[in-house]
ZAKE-425623 format. One line per 2 residues: their letters; for each residue x, y, z of C-alpha. Coordinates in pm, whole numbers, padded with zeros to 5 digits, m for minus. Last residue first. Example, Ala and Ser with C-alpha at 12.3 -4.5 7.8 and 13.67 -1.06 7.14 Angstrom:
# residues 2
SA> 01367:m00106:00714 | 01230:m00450:00780;
# end
This chain:
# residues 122
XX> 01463:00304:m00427 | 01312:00146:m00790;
XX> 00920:00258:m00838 | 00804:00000:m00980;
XX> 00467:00026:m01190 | 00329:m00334:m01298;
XX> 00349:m00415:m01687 | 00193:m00354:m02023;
XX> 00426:m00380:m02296 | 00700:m00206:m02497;
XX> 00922:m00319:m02218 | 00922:m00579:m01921;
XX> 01121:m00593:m01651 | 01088:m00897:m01446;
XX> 00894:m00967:m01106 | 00724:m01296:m01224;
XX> 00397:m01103:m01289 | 00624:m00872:m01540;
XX> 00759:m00553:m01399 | 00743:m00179:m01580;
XX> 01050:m00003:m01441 | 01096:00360:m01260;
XX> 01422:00503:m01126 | 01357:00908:m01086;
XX> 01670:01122:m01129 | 01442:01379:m01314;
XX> 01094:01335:m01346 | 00967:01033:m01557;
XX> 00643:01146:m01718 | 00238:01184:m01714;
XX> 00214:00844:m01483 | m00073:00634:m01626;
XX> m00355:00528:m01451 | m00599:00763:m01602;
XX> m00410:00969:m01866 | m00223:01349:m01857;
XX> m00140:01544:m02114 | 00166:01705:m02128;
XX> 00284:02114:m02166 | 00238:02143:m01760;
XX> 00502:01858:m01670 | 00413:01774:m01318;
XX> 00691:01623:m01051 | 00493:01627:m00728;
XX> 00373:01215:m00719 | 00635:01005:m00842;
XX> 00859:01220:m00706 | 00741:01143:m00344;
XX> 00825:00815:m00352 | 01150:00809:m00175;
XX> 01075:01110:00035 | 00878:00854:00210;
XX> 00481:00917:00335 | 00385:00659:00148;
XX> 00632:00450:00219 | 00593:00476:00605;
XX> 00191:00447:00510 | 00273:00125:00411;
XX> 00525:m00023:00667 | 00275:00115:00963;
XX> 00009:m00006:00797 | 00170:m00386:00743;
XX> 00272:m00355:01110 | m00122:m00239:01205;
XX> m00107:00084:01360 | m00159:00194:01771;
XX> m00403:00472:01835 | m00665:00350:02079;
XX> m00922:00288:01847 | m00694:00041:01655;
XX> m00511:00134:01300 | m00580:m00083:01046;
XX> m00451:m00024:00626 | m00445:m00371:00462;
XX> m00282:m00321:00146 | m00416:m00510:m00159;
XX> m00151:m00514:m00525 | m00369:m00603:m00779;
XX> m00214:m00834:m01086 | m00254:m01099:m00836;
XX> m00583:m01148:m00916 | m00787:m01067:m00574;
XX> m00928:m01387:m00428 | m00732:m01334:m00105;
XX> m00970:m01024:m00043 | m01102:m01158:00249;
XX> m00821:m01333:00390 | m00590:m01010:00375;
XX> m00837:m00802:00554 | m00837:m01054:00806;
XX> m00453:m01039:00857 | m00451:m00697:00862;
XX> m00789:m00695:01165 | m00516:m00937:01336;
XX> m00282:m00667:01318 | m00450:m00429:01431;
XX> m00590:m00602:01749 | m00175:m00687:01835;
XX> m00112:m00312:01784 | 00013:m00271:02161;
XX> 00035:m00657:02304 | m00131:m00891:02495;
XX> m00427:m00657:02608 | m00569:m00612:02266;
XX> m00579:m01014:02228 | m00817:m01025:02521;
XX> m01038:m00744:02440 | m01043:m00770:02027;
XX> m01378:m00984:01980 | m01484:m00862:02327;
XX> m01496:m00459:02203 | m01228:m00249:02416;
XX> m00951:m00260:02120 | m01217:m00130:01853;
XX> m01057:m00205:01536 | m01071:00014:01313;
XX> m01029:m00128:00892 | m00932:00057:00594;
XX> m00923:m00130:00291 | m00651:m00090:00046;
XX> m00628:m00169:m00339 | m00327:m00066:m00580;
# end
């Protein structure tokens, strides 16, 4: 996963006018420029825009990201530890109890005994 943080200033004259329409609307534009520039990106990487203005409000895609980060959904990808395992770079050390993961192909299908995207299934 790749995310670039971005804050846009609301007040500057690049984000004034569109700032005014609309709470988040200068975050949102600074997502969808975020998403332009790293458009070349393989789509093995998964990019999250992460914006949040100078006055506060989030960026929708933000908002929907750092929801899911926050989650209790994917939390257990994250606390469960298993002290008696190693632990590799990019690699999660095990599957905790009760927690749904699959290894996807580019074309979104499971894929086994080979290298694959992390999913964590909700």
């Amino acid at each position: 996963m790749c995310w670039d943080f971005t804050c846009p200033d609301t007040l500057a004259p690049s984000y004034v006018t569109i700032a005014a329409t609309a709470g988040g609307s200068a975050a949102a534009l600074a997502e969808e420029h975020k998403i332009t520039k790293y458009s070349h990106l393989s789509p093995s990487y998964l990019f999250t825009p992460l914006s949040i203005e100078t006055m506060g409000a989030v960026g929708p895609k933000s908002s929907r990201f750092l929801k899911e980060l926050g989650g209790t959904d994917i939390i257990s990808c994250f606390a469960g530890q298993n002290l008696t395992l190693p632990e590799h770079k990019g690699e999660i050390q095990f599957r905790n109890m009760g927690m749904a993961v699959e290894w996807w192909d580019r074309n979104g299908k499971p894929v086994y005994d080979e290298r694959g995207d992390f999913q964590k299934r909700l």
